[in-house]
C-alpha positions in Angstrom: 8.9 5.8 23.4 11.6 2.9 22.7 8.9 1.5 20.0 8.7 4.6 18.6 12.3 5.5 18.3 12.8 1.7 16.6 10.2 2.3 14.0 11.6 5.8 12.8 15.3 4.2 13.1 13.9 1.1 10.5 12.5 3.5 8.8 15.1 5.9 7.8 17.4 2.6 7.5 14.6 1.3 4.3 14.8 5.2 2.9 18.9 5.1 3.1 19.0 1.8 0.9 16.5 3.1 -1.9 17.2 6.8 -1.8 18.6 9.5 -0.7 16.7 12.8 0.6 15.0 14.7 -2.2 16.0 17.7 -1.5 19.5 16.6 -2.7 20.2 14.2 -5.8 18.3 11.2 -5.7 19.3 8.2 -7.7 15.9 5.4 -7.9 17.3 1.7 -8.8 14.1 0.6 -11.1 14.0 -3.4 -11.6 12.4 -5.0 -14.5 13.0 -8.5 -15.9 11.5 -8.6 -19.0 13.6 -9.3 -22.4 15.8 -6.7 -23.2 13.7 -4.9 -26.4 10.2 -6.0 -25.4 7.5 -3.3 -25.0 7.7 -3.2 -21.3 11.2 -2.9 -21.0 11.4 -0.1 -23.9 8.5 1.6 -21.7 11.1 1.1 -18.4 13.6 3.0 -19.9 11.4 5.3 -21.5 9.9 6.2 -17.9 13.5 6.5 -16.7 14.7 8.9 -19.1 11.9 11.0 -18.6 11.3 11.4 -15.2 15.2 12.4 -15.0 15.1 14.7 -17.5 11.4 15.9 -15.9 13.1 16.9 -12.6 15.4 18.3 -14.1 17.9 15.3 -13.0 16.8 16.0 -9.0 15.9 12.2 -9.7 18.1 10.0 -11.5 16.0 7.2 -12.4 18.6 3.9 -13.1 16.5 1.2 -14.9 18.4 -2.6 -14.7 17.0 -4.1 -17.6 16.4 -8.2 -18.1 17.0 -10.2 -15.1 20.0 -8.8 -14.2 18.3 -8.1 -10.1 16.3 -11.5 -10.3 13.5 -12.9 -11.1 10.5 -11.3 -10.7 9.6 -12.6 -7.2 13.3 -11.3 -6.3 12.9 -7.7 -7.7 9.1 -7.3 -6.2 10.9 -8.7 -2.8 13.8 -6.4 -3.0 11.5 -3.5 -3.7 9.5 -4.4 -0.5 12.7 -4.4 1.9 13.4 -0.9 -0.3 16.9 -1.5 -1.8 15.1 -1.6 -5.3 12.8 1.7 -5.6 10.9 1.2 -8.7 9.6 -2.2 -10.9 7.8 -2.0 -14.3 6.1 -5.5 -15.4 2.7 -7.3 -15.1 0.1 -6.5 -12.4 -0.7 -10.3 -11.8 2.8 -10.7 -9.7 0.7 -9.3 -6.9 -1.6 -12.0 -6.8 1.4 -13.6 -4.9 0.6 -11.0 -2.0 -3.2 -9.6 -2.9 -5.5 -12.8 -3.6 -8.2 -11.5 -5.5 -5.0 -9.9 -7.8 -5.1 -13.7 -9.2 -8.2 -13.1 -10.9 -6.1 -11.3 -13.8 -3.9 -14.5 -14.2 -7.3 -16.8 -15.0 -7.8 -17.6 -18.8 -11.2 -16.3 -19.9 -12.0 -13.9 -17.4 -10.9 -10.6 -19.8 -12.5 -10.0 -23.7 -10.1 -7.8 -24.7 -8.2 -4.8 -24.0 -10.9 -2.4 -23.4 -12.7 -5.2 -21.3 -9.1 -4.9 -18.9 -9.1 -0.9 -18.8 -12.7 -1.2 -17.6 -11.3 -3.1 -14.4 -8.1 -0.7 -14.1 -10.4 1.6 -13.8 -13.1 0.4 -11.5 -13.5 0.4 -7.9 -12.6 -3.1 -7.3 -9.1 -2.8 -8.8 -8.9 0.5 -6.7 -9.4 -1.2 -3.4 -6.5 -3.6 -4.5 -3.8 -1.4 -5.1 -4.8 0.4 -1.7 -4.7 -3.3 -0.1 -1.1 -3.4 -1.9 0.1 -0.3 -0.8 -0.8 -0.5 2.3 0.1 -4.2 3.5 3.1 -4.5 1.3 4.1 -0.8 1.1 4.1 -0.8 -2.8 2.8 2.2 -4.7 1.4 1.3 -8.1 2.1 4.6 -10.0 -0.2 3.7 -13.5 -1.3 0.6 -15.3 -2.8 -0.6 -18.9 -3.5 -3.4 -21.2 -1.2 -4.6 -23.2 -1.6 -7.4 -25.4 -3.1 -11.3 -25.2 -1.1 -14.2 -24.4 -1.0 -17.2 -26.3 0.1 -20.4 -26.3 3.4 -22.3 -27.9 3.6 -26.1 -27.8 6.2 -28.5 -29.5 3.0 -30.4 -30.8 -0.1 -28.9 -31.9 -3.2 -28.0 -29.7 -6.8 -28.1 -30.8 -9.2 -28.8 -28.3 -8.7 -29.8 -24.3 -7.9 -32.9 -25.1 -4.8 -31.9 -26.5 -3.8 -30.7 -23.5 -3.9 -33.7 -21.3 -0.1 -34.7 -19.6 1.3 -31.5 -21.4 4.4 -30.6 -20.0 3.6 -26.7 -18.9 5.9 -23.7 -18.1 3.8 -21.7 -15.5 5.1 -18.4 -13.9 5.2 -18.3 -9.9 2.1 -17.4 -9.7 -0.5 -19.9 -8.4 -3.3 -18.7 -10.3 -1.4 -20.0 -13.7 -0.5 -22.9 -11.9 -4.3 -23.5 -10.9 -5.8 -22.7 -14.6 -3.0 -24.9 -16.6 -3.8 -27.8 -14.2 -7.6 -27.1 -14.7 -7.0 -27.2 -18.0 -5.2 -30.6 -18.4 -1.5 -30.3 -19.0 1.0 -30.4 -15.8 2.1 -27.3 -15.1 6.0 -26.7 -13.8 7.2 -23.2 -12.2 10.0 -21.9 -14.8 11.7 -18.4 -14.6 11.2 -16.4 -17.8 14.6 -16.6 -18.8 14.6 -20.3 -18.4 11.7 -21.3 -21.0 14.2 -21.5 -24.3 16.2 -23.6 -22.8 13.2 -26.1 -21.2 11.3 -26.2 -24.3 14.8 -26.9 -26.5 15.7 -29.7 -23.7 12.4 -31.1 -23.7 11.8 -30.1 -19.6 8.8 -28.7 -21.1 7.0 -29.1 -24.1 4.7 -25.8 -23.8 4.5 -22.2 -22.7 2.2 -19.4 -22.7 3.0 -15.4 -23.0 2.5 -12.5 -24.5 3.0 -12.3 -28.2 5.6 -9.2 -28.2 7.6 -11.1 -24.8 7.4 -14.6 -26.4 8.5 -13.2 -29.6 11.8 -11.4 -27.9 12.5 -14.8 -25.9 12.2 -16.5 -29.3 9.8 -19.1 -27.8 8.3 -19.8 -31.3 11.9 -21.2 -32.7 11.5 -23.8 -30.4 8.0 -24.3 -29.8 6.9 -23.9 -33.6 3.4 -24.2 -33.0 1.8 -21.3 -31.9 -2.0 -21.7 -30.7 -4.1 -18.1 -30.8 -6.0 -19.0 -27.7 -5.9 -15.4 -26.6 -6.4 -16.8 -22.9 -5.5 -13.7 -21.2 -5.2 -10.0 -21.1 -1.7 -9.3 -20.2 -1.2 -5.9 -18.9 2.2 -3.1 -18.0 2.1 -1.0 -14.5 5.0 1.1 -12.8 5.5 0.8 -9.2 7.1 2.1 -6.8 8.2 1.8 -2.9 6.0 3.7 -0.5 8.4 4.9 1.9 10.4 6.1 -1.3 7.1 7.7 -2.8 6.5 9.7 0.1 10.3 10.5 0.4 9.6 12.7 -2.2 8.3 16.5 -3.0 5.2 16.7 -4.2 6.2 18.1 -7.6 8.2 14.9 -7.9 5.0 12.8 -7.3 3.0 14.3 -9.9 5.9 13.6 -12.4 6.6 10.4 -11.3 2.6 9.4 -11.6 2.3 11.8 -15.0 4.9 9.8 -16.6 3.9 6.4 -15.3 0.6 6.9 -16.6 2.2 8.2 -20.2 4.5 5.2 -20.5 1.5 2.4 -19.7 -0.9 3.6 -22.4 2.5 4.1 -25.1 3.0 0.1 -23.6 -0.5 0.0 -24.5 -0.7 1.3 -28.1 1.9 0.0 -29.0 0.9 -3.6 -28.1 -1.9 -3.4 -29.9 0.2 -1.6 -33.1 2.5 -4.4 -32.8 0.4 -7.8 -32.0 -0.8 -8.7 -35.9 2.5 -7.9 -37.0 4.1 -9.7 -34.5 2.4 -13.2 -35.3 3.0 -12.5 -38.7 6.8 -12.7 -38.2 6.5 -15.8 -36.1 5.0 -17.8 -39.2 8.1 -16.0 -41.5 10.4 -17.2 -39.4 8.7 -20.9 -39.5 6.1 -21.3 -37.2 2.7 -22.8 -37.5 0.2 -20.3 -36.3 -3.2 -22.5 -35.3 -6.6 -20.4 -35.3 -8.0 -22.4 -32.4 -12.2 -22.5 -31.4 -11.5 -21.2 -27.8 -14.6 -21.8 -26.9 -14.4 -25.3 -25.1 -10.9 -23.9 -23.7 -12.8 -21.0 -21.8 -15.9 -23.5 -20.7 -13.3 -25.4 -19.1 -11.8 -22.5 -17.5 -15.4 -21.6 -16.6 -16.1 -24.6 -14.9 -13.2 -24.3 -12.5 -14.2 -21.1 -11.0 -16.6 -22.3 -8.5 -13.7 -24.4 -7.2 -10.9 -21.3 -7.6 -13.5 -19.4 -5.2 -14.1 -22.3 -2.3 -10.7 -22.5 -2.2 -9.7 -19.0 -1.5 -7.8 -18.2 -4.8 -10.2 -15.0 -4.8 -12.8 -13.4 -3.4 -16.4 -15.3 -4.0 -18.4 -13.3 -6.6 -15.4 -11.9 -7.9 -15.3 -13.5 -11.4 -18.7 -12.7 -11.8 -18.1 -9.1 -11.2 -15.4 -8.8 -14.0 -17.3 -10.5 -16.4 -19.9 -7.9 -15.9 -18.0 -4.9 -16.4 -17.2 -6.4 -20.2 -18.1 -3.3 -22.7 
């Protein structure tokens, strides 16, 4: 009985800090940490507006824009202990939390887009967000493909080789960390918001993204050579805190799933609208885009995946899977 009456107390205490009952006015803090303008951080706001005006302002949905709460890590943490309600970014974060999540974050794994949506919408992707949801207590409401990342170096890059001692800016996420090491170059953790300033200072001479982010954080004004390695599929989900989900009516749920899944494939069209363009603008503004053969990139990505697998970085087979599910 003591147990019992502990757990409901910490759980009302985790509703109190993220929202109030929804019966009354709720107001939803939503974190996100990406540049102010990018796509995801127009599609934030855009999912904020909406699902206010959608209830009919029962939910106020506050979106924080750049890294005002944090870091990534700090807003996905926050959103766990439930004084942040909402976070709109990539899905590999998780792979922090979810192991097999890291698959997303390794170069080669993805075609394209439609090779991505095929995995968003399998099975296998399924069972992770349960996994998430249900260990973590994070909800993720919709997500989509967005657009590739690419690589920026203050020297040019051609094959491998060229990689070898590079000085890398990897997110905290230990897939990166294990491909860009795989790869050659050696790889050091940098927030987002940090990269202009390492690659200006010389703390890091390289850094990978993608192309609408990179292009908002101005990485190519620094790094002026812009490689199209197209080494990953980067993606755009909305989630949200479970206890705070389920806090909800049910009405409210539909809207706030409706409009997550509305504001992910915009993210989506609109990446792939804006990608060409995008690259073009890099090279008006000075920077040297390389057409790179990623072919022996992606066999020496390859050939790291047996290890990735002993080592527990995700499941065995898994790779294999994805690469099966290509259209």
């Amino acid at each position: 009985m003591l147990e019992t009456l502990k757990g409901a107390l910490a759980g009302a205490a985790l509703l109190a800090l993220a929202a109030a009952p929804a019966t009354a006015a709720t107001t939803l803090t939503f974190g996100g940490s990406d540049a102010v303008g990018t796509i995801l951080d127009r599609g934030n706001a855009m999912f904020a507006e909406l699902v206010t005006e959608r209830t009919n302002g029962e939910v106020t949905v506050n979106f924080i824009s750049g890294e005002q709460l944090g870091t990534d890590i700090d807003v996905i943490q926050a959103m766990m202990q439930g004084s942040v309600a909402l976070y709109g970014d990539v899905v590999e974060w998780y792979g922090n939390w979810v192991n097999d999540f890291n698959i997303m974050s390794w170069g080669f794994t993805f075609d394209d887009n439609d090779h991505m949506q095929a995995f968003l919408d399998s099975d296998i992707y399924a069972a992770l967000a349960e996994k998430l949801r249900e260990e973590q207590g994070l909800r993720i409401l919709a997500a989509a493909p967005t657009q590739p990342r690419i690589l920026f170096a203050t020297r040019p890059v051609a094959t491998p080789d060229d990689l070898a001692g590079l000085k890398m800016r990897v997110p905290e996420i230990r897939a990166y960390l294990l491909l860009w090491q795989t790869l050659g170059t050696e790889p050091s953790r940098l927030a987002w918001g940090e990269i202009y300033l390492g690659l200006s200072t010389g703390t890091v001479e390289a850094a990978e993204g993608p192309v609408a982010s990179a292009y908002a954080a101005k990485l190519h004004q620094v790094a002026t050579n812009v490689m199209r390695t197209d080494h990953l599929v980067s993606t755009y989900h909305v989630t949200i805190n479970e206890d705070v989900f389920q806090s909800l009516t049910p009405e409210q749920q539909q809207i706030m799933v409706d409009t997550a899944r509305e504001v992910t494939q915009w993210g989506r069209a609109e990446a792939e609208r804006q990608t060409e363009e995008t690259v073009a603008q890099m090279a008006a503004e000075g920077a040297t885009i390389h057409e790179v053969d990623v072919a022996p990139f992606a066999e020496k990505a390859r050939a790291g995946v047996e290890e990735m697998e002993k080592d527990g970085v995700w499941s065995p087979g898994l790779w294999q899977q994805i690469r099966d599910m290509a259209p």
